[in-house]
N, C-alpha and C positions, 0 to 999 in steps of 0.2 A: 771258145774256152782255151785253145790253145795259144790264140794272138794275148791274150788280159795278162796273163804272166809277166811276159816280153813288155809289155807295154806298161806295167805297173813297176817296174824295175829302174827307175831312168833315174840316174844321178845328178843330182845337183853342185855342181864345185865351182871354185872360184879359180879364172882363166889359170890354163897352166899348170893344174892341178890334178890331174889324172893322176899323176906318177909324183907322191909324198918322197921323201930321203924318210929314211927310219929315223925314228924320235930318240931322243937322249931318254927321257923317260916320260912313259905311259900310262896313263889311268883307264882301269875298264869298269866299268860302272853298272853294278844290277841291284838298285832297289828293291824289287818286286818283291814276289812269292817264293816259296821252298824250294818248290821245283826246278823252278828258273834260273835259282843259281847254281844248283846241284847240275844243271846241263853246262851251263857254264863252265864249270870245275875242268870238264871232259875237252874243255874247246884249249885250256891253259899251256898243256903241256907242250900243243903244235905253234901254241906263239911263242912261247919261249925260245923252240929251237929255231923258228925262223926268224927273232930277235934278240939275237943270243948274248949282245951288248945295251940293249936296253933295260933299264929300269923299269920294271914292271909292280904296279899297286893294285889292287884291287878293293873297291867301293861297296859294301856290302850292307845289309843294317844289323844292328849288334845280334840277335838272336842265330846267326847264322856265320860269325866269325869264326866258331869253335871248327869249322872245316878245314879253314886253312890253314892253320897252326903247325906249323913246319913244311908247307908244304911248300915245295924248291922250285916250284915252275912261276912262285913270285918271289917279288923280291918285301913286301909288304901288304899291310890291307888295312882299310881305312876302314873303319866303323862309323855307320850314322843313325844319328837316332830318330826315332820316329815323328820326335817334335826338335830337329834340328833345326840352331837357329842360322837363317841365312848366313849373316855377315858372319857367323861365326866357322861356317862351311866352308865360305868362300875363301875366308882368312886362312884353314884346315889347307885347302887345297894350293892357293897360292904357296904357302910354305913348302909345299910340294915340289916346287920347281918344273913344275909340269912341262913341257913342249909339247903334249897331246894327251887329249881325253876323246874314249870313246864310249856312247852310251847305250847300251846295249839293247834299253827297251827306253823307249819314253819316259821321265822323270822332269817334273818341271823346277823342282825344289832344287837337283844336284845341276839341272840345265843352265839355271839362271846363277846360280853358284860359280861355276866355272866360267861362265860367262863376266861376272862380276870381280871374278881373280883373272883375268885377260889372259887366259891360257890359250895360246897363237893357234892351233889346232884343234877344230871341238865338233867331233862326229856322232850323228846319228840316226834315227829314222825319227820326221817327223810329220804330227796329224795334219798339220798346217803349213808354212810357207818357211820352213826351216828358221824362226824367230831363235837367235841364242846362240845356231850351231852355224860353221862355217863351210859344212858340207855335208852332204844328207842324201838319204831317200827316202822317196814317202813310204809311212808306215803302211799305205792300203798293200804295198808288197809283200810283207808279211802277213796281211790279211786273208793272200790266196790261200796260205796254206798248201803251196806246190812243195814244199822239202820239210828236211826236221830244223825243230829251232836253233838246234845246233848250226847248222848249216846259213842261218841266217844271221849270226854272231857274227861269221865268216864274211859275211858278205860286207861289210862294215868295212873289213879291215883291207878291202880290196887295194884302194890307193894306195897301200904299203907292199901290195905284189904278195900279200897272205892269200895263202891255200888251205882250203881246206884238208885231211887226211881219209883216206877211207876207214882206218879206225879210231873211235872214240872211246875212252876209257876214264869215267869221271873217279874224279882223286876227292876222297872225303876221308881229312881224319879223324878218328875218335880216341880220345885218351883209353888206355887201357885199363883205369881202374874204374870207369863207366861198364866197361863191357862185361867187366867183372860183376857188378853189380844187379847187372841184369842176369847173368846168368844164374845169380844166386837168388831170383826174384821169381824165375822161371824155373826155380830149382833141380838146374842140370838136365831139364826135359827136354826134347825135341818140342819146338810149341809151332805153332798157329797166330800171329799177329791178322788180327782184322779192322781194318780201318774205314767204317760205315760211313764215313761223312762224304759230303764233295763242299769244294767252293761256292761261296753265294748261292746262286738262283741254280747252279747246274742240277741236271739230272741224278736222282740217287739208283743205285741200284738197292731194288729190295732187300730190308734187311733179313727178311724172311727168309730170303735164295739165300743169302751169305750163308743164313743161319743152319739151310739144308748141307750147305758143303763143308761148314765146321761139322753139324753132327757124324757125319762120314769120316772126317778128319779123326774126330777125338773116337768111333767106338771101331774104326779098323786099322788105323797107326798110330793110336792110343795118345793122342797129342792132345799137349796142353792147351787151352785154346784162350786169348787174350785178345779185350778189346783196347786199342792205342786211336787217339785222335786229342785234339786241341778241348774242347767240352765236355766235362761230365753229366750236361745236360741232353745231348745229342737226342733228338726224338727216335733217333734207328735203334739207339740201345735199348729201351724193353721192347718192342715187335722181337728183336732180334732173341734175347733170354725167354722170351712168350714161345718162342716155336723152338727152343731146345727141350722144353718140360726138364724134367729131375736134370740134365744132365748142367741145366744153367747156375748149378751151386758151385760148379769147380771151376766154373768162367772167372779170373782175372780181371777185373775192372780196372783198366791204366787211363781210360778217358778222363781227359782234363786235369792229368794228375802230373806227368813228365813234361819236360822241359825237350826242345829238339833235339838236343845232347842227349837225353838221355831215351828218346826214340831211337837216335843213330845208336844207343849202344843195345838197346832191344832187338834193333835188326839185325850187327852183326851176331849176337847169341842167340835168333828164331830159326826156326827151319823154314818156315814159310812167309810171304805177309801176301795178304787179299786186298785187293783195295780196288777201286775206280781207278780212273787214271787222276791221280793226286799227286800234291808235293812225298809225304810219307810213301808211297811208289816210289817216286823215284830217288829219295832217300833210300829205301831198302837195296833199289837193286844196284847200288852204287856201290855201297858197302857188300855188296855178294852176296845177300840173301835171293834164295829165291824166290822171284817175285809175278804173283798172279795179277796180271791189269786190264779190267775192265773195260771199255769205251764203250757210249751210250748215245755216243753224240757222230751222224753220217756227216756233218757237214765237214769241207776240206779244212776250219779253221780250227778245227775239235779235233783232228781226225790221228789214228796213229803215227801215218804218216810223218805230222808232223811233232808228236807228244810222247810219241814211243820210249816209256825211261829206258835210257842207258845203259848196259851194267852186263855180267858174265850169265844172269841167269833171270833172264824176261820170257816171258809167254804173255801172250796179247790172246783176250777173250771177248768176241765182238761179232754182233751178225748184222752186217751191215746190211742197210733197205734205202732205198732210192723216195725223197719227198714227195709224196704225193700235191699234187697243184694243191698250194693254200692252206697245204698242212701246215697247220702251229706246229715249232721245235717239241713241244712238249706230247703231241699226238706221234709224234716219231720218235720220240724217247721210247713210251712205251710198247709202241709196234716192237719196238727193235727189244726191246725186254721178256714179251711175252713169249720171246724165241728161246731164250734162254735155258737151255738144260743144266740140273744141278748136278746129276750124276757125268755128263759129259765135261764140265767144269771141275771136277772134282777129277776125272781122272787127269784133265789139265795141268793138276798142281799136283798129282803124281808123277808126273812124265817131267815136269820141270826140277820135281825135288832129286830124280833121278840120274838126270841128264848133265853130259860136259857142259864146264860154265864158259863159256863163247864170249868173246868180246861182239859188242851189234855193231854189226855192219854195216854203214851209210852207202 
């Protein structure tokens, strides 16, 4: 276990290439998920100051540009849309004048783009034999799951002689007449954001549990209690209102109703948000909310470890269990669940609503 790290880590460059000159200007590239780029955000501000003459762009898809709108650790941000069209990408990027692109997670759509705009530098991690990029490592290194994904942004940027920093502090901004809105929506209450969902096939946490530690929330620090997520079909939201009884008439319904923007501006007007560990996590705890996260999942590629959201006020709730031989993921979801106390979780997001808000320490 301790050799696969080491051995999963091995660079691929073209001779002579250890040691890049810093680019004229740079592209850093995160299509993926919420989350993803919200950790990202946090990685920005140590590039800048160790590229402090480069042009710096960032590659984002449109639903999640609204972050970095003034923010000074770019110098741009390139928005793509979900059905972008290649040559029109490539065209996008070449304009760019790029000297280097780096990709942050696998994309084969912005791969082949930059590849297609002959951008002389084009780093990534790749599943396969680095097709596109000019220097790479395989993605199974971030498979271990030995650091946080932050840390593995980092690692990318090595040939440029980038360092990581021990503190990360993601930069997300929200216009202020969002935040306004929410708070008139929430109507100047201390509230409770709970976001029931997970991604795909992942593990849920019961909405039931949720629903035992809102009821604690709302009838001993009288909070508002709000459900936020992308679906107002989500199958956890009536289990969830089923096990409030009478108190589910004052519940909030924002599921499938907000836009990310205007999640980000829920979270800086909530006192709390509940969640797994999700995009919406590590949205809130960016923005400074304080934020309760879940983990469900022991294995190192789930594991806090590496998914820990960012932000001045995180508490991690998770009782980790060792796979038993042959156990399905899904048999060790619930081992690891039926541990779970609500009253002990509940005073978790006391102690978090309470407590100095800390920058997380890598």
């Amino acid at each position: 276990m301790t050799i696969w790290p080491k051995l999963a880590k091995r660079w691929h460059l073209p001779p002579n290439a250890s040691k890049l000159p810093h680019p004229r200007c740079l592209v850093l590239t995160r299509l993926d998920r919420l989350g993803d780029v919200v950790i990202t955000t946090a990685c920005l501000a140590e590039i800048r100051r160790q590229l402090p003459d480069t042009r710096i762009i960032f590659a984002v898809r449109e639903p999640f540009a609204f972050m970095l709108r003034g923010n000074p650790d770019i110098d741009a941000c390139l928005t793509v849309a979900e059905d972008a069209n290649p040559e029109t990408l490539a065209g996008e990027l070449r304009a760019l004048e790029a000297d280097a692109i780096v990709h942050l997670n696998p994309s084969m759509e912005i791969e082949t783009a930059a590849d297609k705009a002959n951008i002389p530098v084009r780093i990534g991690y790749s599943r396969k034999r680095g097709e596109r990029l000019t220097a790479w490592l395989p993605y199974r290194w971030k498979k271990t799951g030995c650091q946080h994904e932050a840390l593995f942004n980092f690692d990318l940027l090595e040939p440029y002689q980038i360092t990581a920093p021990r503190l990360l502090e993601p930069r997300v901004t929200v216009n202020a007449s969002v935040v306004e809105q929410a708070r008139q929506q929430l109507q100047e209450r201390p509230a409770a954001l709970f976001h029931l969902a997970s991604f795909g096939n992942k593990p849920r946490v019961p909405a039931p549990f949720f629903a035992e530690i809102a009821r604690r929330l709302h009838e001993r620090k009288g909070m508002k209690l709000v459900i936020v997520g992308v679906s107002e079909d989500d199958p956890g939201i009536t289990p969830f209102l089923d096990r409030l009884g009478p108190i589910a008439s004052s519940v909030l319904n924002l599921a499938g109703k907000t836009s990310v923007e205007e999640l980000a501006g829920l979270s800086c007007a909530a006192s709390l948000m509940v969640s797994r560990d999700s995009g919406p996590a590590h949205l809130a705890a960016a923005v400074g909310c304080p934020t309760l996260t879940f983990f469900i999942n022991s294995t190192a590629l789930m594991s806090p470890q590496r998914w820990n959201p960012l932000g001045k006020a995180v508490r991690i709730y998770t009782k980790p269990a060792f796979p038993l031989p042959y156990e399905p993921p899904h048999r060790l979801a619930r081992r690891i669940v039926r541990r779970f106390d609500a009253e002990e979780a509940y005073q978790e997001a006391v102690h978090i609503m309470a407590s100095p808000r800390n920058v997380t320490r890598l």
